[in-house]
C-alpha positions as CSV (number, residue, x, y, z in Angstrom):
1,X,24.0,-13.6,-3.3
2,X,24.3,-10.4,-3.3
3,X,21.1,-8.7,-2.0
4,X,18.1,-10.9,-0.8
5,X,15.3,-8.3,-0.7
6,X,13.0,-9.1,2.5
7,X,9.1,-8.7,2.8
8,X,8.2,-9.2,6.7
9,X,4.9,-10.6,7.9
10,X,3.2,-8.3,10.2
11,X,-0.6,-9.4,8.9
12,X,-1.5,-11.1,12.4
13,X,-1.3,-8.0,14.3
14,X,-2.1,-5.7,11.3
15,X,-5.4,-7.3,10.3
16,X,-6.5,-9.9,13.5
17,X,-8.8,-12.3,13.0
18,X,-9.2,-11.3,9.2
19,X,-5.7,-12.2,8.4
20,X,-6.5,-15.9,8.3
21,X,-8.6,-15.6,5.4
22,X,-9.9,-12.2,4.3
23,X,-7.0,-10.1,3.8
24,X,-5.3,-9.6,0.8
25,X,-1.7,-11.4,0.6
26,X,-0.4,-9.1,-2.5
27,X,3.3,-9.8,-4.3
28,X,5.7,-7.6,-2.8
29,X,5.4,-4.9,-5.5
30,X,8.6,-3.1,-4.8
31,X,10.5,-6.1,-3.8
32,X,10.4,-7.4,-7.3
33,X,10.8,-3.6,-9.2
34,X,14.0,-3.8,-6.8
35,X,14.9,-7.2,-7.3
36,X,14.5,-6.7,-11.3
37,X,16.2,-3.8,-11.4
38,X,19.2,-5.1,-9.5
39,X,19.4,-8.1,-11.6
40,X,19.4,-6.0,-15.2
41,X,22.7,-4.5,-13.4
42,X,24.2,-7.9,-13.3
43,X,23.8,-8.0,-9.1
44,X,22.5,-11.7,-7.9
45,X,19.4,-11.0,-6.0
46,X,16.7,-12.9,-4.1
47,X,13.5,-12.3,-2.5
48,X,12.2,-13.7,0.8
49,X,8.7,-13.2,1.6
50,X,7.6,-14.1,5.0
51,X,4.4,-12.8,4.7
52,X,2.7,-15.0,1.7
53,X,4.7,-18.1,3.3
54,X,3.5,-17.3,6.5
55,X,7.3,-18.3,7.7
56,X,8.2,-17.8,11.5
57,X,11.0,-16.2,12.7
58,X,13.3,-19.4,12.8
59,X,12.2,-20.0,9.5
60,X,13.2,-17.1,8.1
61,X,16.9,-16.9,9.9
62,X,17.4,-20.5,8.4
63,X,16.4,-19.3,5.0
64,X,19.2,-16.7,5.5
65,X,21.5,-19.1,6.6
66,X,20.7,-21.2,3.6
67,X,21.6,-18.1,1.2
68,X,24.5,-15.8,2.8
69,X,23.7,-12.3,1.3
70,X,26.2,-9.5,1.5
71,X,23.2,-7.3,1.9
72,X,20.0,-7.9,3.7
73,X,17.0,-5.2,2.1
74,X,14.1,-4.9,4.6
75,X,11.2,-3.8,1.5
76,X,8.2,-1.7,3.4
77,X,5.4,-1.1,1.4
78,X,2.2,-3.3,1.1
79,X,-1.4,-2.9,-0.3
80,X,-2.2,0.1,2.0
81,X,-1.0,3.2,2.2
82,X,-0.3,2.7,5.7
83,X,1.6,-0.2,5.2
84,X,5.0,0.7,5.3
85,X,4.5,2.0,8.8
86,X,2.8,-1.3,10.0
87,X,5.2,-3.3,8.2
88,X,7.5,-1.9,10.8
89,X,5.9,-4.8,13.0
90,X,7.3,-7.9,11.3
91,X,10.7,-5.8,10.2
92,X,12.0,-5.1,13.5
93,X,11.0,-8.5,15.1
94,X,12.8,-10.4,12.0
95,X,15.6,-7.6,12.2
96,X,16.2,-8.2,15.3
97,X,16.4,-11.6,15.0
98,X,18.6,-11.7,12.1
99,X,21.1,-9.3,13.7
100,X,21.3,-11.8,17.1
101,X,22.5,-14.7,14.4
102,X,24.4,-12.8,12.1
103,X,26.0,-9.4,13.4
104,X,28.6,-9.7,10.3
105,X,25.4,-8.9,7.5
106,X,24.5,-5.5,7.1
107,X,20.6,-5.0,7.3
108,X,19.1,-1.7,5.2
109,X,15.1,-1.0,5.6
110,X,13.6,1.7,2.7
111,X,10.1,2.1,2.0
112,X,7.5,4.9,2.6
113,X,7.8,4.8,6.4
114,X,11.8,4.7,6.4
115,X,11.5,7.8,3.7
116,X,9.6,9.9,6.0
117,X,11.0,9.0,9.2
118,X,14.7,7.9,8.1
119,X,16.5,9.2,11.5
120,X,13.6,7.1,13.5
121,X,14.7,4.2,11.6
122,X,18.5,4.5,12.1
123,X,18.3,4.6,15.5
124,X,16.7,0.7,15.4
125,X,20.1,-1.1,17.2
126,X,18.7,-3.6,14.2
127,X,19.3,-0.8,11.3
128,X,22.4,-0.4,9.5
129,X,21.4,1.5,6.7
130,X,18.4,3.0,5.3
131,X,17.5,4.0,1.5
132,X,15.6,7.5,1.1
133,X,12.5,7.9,-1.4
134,X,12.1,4.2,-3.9
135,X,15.8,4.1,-3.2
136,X,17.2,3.1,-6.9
137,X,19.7,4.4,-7.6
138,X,21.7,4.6,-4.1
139,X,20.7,0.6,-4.1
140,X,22.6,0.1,-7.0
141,X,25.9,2.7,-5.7
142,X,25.0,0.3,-2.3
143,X,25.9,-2.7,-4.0
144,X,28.6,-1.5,-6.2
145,X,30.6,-0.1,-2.7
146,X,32.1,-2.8,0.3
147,X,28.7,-2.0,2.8
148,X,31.4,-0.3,5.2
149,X,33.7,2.5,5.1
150,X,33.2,3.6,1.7
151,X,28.8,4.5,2.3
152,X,30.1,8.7,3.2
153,X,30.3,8.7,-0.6
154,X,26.9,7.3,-2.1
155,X,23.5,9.6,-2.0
156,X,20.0,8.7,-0.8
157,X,21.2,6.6,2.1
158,X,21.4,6.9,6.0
159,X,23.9,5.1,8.2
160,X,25.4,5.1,11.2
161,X,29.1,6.4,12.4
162,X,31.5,5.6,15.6
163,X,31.3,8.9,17.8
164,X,33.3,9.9,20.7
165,X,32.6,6.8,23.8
166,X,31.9,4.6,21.5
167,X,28.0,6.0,20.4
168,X,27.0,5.7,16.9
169,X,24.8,8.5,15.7
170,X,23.0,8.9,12.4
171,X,24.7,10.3,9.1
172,X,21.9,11.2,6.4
173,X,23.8,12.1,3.4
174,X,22.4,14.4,0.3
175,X,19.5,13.3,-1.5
176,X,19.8,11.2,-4.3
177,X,17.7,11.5,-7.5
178,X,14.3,9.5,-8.4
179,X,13.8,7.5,-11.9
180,X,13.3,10.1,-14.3
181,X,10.3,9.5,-16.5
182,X,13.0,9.1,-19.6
183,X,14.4,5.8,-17.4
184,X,11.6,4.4,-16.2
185,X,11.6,1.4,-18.6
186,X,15.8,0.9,-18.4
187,X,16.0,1.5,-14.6
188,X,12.8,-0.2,-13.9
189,X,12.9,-2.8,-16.5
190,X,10.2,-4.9,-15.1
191,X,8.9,-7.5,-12.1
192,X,11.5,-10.3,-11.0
193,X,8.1,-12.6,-11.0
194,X,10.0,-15.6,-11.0
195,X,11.9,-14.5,-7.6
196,X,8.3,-15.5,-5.9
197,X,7.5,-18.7,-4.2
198,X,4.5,-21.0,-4.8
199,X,3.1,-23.9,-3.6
200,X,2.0,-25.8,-7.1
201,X,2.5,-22.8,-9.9
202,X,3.6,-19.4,-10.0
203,X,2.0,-17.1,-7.4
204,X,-0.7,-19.4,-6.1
205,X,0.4,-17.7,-2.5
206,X,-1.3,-14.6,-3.2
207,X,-4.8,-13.8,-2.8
208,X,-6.9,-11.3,-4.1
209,X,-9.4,-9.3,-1.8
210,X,-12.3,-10.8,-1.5
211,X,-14.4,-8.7,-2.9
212,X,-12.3,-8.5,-6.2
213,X,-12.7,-12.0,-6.5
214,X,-17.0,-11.5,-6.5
215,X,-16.8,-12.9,-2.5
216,X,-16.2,-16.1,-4.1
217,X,-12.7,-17.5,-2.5
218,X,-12.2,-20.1,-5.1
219,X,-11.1,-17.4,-7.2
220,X,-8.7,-15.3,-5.5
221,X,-5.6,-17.3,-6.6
222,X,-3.5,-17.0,-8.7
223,X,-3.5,-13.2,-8.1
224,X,-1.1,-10.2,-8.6
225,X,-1.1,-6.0,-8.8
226,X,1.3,-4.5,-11.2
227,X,1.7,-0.7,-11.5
228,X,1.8,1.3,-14.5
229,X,2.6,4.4,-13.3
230,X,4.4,5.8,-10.1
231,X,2.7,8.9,-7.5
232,X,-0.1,11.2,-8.0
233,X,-0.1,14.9,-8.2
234,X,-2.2,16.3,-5.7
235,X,-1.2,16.7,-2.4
236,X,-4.9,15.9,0.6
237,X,-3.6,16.1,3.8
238,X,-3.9,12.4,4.9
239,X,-2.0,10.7,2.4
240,X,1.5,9.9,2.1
241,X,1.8,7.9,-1.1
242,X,3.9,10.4,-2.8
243,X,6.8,10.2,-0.3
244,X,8.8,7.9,-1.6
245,X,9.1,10.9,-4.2
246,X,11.1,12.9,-1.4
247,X,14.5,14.1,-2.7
248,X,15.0,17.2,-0.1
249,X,16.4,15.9,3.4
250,X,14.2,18.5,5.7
251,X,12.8,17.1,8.7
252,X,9.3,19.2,7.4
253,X,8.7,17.8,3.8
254,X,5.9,15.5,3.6
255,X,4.7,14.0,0.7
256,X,2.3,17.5,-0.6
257,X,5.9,18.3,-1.2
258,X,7.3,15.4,-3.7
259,X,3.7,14.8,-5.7
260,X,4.4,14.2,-9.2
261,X,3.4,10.9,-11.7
262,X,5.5,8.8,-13.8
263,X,4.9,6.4,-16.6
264,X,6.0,3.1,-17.8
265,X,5.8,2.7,-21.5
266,X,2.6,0.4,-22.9
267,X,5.0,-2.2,-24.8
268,X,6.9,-2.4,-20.7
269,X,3.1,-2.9,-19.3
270,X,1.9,-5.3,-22.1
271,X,5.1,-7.2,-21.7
272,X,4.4,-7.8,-17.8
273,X,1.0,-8.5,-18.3
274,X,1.7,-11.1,-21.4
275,X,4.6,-12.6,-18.1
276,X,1.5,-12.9,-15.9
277,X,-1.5,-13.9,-18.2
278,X,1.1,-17.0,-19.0
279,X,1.5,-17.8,-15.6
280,X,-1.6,-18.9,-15.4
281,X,-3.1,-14.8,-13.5
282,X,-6.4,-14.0,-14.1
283,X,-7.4,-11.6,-11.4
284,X,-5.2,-8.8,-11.4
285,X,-5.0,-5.0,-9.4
286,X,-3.5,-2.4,-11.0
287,X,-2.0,-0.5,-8.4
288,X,-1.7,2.9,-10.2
289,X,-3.1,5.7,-7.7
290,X,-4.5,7.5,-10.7
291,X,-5.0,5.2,-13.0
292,X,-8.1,6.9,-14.3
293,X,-6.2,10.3,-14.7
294,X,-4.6,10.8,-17.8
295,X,-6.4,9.0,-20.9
296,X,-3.2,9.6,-23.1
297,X,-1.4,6.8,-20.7
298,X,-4.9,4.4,-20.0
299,X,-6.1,4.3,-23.6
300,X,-3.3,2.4,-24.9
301,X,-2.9,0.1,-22.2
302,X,-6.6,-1.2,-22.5
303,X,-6.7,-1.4,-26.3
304,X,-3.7,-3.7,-25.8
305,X,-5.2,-5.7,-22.7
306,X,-8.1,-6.0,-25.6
307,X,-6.0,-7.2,-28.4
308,X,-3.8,-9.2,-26.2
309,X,-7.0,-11.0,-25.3
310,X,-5.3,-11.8,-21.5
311,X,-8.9,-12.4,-19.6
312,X,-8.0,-10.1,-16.7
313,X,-10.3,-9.4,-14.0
314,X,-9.2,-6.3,-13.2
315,X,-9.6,-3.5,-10.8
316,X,-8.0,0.3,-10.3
317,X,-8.5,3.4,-8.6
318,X,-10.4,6.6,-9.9
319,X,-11.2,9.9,-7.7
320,X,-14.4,10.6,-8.0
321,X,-14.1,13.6,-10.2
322,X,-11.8,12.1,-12.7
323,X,-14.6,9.7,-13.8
324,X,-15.1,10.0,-17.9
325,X,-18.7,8.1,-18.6
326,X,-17.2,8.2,-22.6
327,X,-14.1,5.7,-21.2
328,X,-16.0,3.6,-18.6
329,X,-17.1,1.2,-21.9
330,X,-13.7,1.3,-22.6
331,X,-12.2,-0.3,-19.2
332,X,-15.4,-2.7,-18.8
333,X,-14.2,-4.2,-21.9
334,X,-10.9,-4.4,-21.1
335,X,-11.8,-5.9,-18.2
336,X,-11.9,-3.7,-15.4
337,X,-14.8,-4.9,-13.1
338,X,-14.0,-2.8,-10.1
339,X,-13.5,1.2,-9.3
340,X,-12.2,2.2,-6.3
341,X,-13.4,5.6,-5.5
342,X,-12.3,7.6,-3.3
343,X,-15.6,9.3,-1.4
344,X,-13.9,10.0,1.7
345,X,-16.4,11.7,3.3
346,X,-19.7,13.1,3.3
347,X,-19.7,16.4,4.0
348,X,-18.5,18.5,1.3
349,X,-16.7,21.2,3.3
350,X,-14.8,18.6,5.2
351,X,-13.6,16.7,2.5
352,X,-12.6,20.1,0.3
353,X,-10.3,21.1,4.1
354,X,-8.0,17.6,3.7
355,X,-8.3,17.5,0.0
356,X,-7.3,21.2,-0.1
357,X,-9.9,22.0,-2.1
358,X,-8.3,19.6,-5.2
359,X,-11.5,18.0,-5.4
360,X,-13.8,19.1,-8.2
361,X,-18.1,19.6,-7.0
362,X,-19.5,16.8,-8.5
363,X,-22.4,14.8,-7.7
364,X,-21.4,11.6,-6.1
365,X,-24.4,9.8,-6.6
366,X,-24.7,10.6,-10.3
367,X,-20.9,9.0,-11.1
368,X,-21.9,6.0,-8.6
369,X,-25.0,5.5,-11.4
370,X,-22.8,6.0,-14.3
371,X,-20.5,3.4,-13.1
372,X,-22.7,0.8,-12.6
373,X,-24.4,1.3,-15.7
374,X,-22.2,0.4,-17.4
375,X,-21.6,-2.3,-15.6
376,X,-18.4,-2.4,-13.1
377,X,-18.8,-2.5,-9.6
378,X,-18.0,-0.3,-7.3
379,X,-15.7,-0.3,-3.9
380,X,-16.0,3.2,-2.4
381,X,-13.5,4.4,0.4
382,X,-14.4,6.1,3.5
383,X,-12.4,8.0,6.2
384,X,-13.9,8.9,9.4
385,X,-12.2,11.3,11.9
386,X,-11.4,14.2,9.7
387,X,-9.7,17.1,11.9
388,X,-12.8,19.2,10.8
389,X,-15.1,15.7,11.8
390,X,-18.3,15.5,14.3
391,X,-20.3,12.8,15.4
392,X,-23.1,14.6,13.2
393,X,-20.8,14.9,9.7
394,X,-19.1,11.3,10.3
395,X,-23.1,10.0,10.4
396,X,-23.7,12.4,7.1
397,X,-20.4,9.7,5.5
398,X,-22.1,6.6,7.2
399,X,-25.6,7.6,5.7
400,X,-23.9,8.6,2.5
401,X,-22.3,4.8,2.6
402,X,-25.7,3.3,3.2
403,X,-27.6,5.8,0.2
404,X,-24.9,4.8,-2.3
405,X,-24.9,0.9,-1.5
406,X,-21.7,0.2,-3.7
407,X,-20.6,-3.4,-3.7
408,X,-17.9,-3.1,-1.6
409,X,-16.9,-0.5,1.0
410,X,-14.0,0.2,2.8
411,X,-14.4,2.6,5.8
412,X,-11.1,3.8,7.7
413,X,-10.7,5.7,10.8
414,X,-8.6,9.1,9.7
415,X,-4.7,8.4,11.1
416,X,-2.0,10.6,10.2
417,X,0.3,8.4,8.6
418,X,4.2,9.4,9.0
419,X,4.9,11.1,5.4
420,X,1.7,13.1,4.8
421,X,0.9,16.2,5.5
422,X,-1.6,15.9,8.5
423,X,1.1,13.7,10.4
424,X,3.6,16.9,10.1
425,X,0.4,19.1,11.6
426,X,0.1,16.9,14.7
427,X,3.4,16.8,15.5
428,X,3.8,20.2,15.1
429,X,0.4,21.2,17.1
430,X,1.0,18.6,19.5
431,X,-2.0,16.1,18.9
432,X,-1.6,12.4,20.1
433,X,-0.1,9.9,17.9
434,X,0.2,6.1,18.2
435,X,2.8,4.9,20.8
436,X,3.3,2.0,18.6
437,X,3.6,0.6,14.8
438,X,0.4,-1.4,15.8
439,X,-1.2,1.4,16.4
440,X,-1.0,3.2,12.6
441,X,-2.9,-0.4,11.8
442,X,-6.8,0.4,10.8
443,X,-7.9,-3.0,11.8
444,X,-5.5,-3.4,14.8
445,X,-6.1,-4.1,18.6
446,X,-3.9,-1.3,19.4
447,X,-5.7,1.1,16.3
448,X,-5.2,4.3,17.5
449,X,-6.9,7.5,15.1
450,X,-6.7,11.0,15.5
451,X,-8.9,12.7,18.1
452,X,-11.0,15.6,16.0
453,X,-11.5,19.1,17.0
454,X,-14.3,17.6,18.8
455,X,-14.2,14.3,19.6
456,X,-12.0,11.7,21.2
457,X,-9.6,8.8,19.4
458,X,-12.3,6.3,20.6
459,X,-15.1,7.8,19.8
460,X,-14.2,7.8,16.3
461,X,-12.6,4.4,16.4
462,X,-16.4,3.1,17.8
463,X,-18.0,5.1,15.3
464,X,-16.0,3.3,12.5
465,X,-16.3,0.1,14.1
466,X,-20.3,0.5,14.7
467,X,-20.5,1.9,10.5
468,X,-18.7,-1.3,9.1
469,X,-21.1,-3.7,11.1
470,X,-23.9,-1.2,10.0
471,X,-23.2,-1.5,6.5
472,X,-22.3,-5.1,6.4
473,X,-25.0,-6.3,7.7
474,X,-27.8,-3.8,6.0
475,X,-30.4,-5.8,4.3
476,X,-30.5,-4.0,1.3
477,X,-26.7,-4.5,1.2
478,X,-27.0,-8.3,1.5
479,X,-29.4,-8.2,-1.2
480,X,-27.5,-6.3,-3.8
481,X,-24.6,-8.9,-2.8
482,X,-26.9,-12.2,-3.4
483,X,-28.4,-10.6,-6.5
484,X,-25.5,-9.7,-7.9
485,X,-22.9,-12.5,-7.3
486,X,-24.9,-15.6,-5.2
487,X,-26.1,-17.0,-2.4
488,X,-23.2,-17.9,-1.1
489,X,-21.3,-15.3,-1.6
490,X,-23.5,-13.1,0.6
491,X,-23.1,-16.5,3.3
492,X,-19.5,-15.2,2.7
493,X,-19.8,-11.7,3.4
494,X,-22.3,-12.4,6.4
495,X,-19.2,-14.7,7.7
496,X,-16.8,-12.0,7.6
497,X,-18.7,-9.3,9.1
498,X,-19.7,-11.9,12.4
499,X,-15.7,-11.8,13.2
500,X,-15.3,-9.6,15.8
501,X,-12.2,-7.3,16.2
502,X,-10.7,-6.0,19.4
503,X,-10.1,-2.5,20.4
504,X,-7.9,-1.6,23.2
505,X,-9.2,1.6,23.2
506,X,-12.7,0.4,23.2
507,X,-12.3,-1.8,26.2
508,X,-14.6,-1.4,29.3
């Protein structure tokens, strides 16, 4: 084999007691675009995914064993976009591992935390190599090369040279190029689906979230996400998702500075979906970050999901300015159930300060009505601990949360993730950051946010902690939930919200 593409487990740590059942256990999204588009070059590839097999760390090595790669691919990303820095957890401890029982196989890590931080990375005993942004194209000059004294020559990659005393320092050579928009359908031809493991049919492993699947667990599986597009082009200070864009080599550029969007074809996206609609899929993300953003791309994709007749139970992500009540018919009948907005927060004059003002005024409450009329649910995202955040504006976002009373609500304490813009700021300015992967984790023991202007880490790290229980267990929340989807399902959601998580900031 050539390249066996690895996806670490780090959900224990990442997600605590929630990992057992409530989190999300999504196909390795760039694992497979990888895999696939290693494959259409005529490499032989595999994929390893710790995480949906739950596989320890003997289990793993003996998988290697089993398979003798030239090239072992470390794959950090995962279904948040602080993912590739917590996937850092599972990497290092399998890396490690791996390196103990087989010195002779060069290990490489990319993803959106090697991107940002690529130095970091290298200097991981662990770490051979490491891929800068998606990593494409220097993947394919990777394989195409002996892994040793010829990497000088190939772009996009980091590695490590022999210095004077025997020291190896890092060697980041010059940037290599992302997929063009003309390639995206030849150098990204598609998902290596069949790559996956399953326990009775094809990608029965994965889960859906929970609330996708109406709080109902009997119908989270089979699941997958698919993108249809790459990046997004505006630039708020807390997110990093457009990093893996990065084709500069500065230790300043953070992912403001590579936003941009490209677009698979709709006969490339209706032939994935027809692969996963015949597997047997019918609850399906699509991953796009602005999916709702440009109708000349969406339309045609959801007049074919309508022709093509797959039975999807779909959900994406819209900003809440980028809403079009004269589409909304359009994705309910395709089958999109669920928007995710992005609220944020609830004072205007934060959000406007980490969105740099790329937000548009509109009323919040009016698109939350639109939506629902017309009948798809609603998951609306929070962040609390803005720079600009008080105890007074992060109650305005709580009692914004509790006014709206979407059906789903994810609330985040503000971290600044390595690769965005507000993580270059606290460096810089010298605010404290996590002293540990755990610690970029949301749900974590070791969670550790950003302090504000005015208040401490755990202040806002209680305040969080004290909204979600809040919400969760509002009455009129728990209402909507058994009117809407069951008696049970609100059992369900009463269940999750009674497991506890640990802080260690929060400890007496």
């Amino acid at each position: 084999m050539d390249v066996l593409f690895i996806n670490p487990d780090s959900s224990s740590k990442a997600y605590q007691g929630l990992a057992l059942v409530y989190s999300a256990i999504e196909p390795p999204t760039w694992s497979l675009l990888l895999a696939e588009s290693c494959r259409s070059k005529g490499f032989d590839v595999g994929i390893l995914d710790c995480d949906a097999e739950r596989l320890t760390l003997e289990q793993s090595i003996k998988r290697v064993n089993e398979l003798q790669p030239r090239l072992l691919v470390f794959v950090l990303y995962g279904q948040n976009p602080n993912s590739g820095t917590t996937s850092m957890i599972g990497a290092l401890a399998l890396a490690k591992a791996l390196k103990d029982h087989h010195p002779e196989i060069p290990i490489c890590f990319v993803g959106s935390h090697v991107t940002a931080l690529p130095k970091d990375v290298l200097a991981y005993d662990c770490v051979d190599i490491v891929l800068l942004n998606e990593g494409v194209y220097a993947l394919h000059n990777l394989l195409m090369s002996n892994l040793s004294d010829d990497l000088q020559r190939i772009k996009g990659i980091g590695y490590k040279v022999l210095g004077e005393g025997g020291v190896k320092f890092p060697v980041i050579n010059p940037p290599q190029s992302i997929v063009p928009q003309a390639r995206m359908d030849e150098d990204l031809p598609g998902y290596a689906w069949d790559l996956l493991p399953y326990r009775e049919k094809p990608l029965d492993l994965y889960r859906a979230h929970f609330w996708h699947a109406e709080f109902d667990h009997a119908k989270r599986t089979p699941f997958a996400a698919i993108y249809t597009s790459l990046g997004c082009n505006f630039g708020c200070d807390f997110c990093m998702i457009n990093i893996i864009n990065r084709v500069e080599n500065g230790d300043a550029i953070s992912a403001a500075d590579s936003r941009g969007m490209r677009f698979w074809s709709p006969e490339w996206v209706r032939r994935e979906m027809r692969k996963l609609a015949n597997m047997g899929v019918r609850t399906l993300r699509i991953s796009d970050e602005m999916f709702f953003f440009n109708q000349k791309y969406y339309e045609p994709i959801l007049h074919d999901v309508i022709n093509e007749d797959y039975g999807f139970n779909m959900w994406t992500y819209s900003r809440v300015d980028t809403v079009r009540r004269s589409a909304l018919d359009l994705f309910k009948k395709a089958g999109v159930n669920w928007l995710a907005l992005g609220v944020e927060a609830g004072n205007q004059l934060v959000r406007k300060e980490v969105s740099k003002g790329s937000f548009k005024d509109v009323n919040i409450r009016d698109i939350c009505s639109t939506i629902n009329n017309a009948g798809i649910n609603i998951i609306s995202n929070y962040i609390f601990g803005f720079p600009d955040d008080t105890l007074l504006t992060m109650q305005e976002t709580l009692d914004l949360a509790l006014e709206l009373n979407t059906e789903m609500a994810n609330m985040y304490p503000c971290q600044a993730l390595p690769g965005s813009p507000i993580y270059n700021t606290a460096k810089r300015l010298g605010w404290a950051l996590p002293d540990s992967y755990e610690g970029y984790a949301f749900l974590s023991y070791e969670s550790q946010p950003l302090p504000t202007k005015y208040i401490s880490s755990a202040e806002v790290l209680q305040f969080r902690d004290d909204a979600w229980q809040t919400y969760f267990t509002n009455p009129a929340y728990l209402s909507l939930v058994e009117q809407k989807f069951g008696d049970q399902e609100r059992k369900n959601v009463e269940h999750m919200a009674s497991i506890p998580l640990k802080r260690r900031l929060l400890v007496d």
